[in-house]
C-alpha positions as CSV (number, residue, x, y, z in Angstrom):
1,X,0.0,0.0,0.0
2,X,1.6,3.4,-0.9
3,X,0.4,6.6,0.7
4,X,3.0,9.0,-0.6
5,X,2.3,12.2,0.6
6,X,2.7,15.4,-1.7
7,X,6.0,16.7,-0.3
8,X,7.0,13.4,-1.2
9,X,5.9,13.2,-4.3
10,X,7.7,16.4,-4.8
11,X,10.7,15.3,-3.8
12,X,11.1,12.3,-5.6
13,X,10.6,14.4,-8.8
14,X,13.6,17.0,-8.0
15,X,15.7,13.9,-6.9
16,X,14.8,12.4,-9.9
17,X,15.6,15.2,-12.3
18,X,18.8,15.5,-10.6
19,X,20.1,11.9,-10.7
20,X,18.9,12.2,-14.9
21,X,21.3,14.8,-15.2
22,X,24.6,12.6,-13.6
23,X,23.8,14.0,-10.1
24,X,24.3,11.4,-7.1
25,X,21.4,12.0,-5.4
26,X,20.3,11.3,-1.4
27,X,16.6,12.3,-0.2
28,X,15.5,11.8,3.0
29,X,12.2,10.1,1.6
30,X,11.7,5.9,1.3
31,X,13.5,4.3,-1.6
32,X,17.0,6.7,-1.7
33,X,19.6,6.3,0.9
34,X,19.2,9.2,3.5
35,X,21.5,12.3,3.5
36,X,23.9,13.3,6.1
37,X,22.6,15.6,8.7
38,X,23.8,19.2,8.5
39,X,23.9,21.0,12.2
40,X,21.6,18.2,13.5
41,X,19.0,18.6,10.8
42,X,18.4,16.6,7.4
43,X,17.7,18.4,4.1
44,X,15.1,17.0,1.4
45,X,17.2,16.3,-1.2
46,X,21.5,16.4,-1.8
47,X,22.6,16.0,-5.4
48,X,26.6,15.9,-5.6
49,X,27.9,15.8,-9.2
50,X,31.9,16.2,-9.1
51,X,32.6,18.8,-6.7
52,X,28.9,20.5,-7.2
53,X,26.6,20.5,-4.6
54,X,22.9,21.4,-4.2
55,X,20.7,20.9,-1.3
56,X,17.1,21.7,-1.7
57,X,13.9,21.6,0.8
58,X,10.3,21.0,0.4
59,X,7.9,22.7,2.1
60,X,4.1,22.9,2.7
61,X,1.9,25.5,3.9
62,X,2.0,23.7,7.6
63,X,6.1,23.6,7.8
64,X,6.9,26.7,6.0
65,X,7.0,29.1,9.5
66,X,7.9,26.3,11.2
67,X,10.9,25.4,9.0
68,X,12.3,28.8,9.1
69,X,15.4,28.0,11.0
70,X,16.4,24.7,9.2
71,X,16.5,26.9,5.9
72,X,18.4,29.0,7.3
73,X,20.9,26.5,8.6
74,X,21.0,25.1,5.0
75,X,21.4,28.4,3.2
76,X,24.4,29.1,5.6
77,X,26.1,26.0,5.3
78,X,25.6,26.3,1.6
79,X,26.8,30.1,1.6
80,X,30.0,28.6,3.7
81,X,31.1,26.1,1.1
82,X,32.3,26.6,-2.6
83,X,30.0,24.9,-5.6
84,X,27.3,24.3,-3.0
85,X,24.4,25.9,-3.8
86,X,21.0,25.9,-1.3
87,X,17.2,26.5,-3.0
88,X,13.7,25.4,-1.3
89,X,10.2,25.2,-3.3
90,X,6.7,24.8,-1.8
91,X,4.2,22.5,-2.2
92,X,0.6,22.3,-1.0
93,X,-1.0,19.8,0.4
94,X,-3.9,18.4,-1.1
């Protein structure tokens, strides 16, 4: 029985456009192998290709205020290292 949930759903597409362009990809959904947390917390989706790095999150309407603080962690990580690039997108439940 499969009750993916949106943000899911979401996910699995960006991790899936990633890996289709040579990306190695980690999501923190079922099915990928789970990235490495950053400052205690774990981001949606990593996609390493060479020295390249993006991280991206997925929010919804119900974790966007609450979620404030993890972006920020993950934008300042990102701004911290060279080639690593940070970028969230929303998604509504349905």
């Amino acid at each position: 029985m499969n009750h993916t949930t949106p943000h899911d759903e979401k996910v699995r597409r960006i991790a899936a456009a990633y890996w289709s362009r040579g990306y190695s990809v980690r999501t923190a959904v079922l099915g990928y192998e789970r990235p490495k947390p950053i400052r205690g917390r774990i981001p949606d989706v990593v996609a390493i290709k060479g020295k390249t790095t993006r991280i991206v999150e997925v929010e919804t309407d119900q974790t966007f205020r609450r979620h404030k603080d993890q972006r920020d962690i993950f934008r300042d990580y990102a701004d911290r290292r060279a080639r690593t690039r940070f970028r969230w997108t929303r998604t509504s439940l349905e």
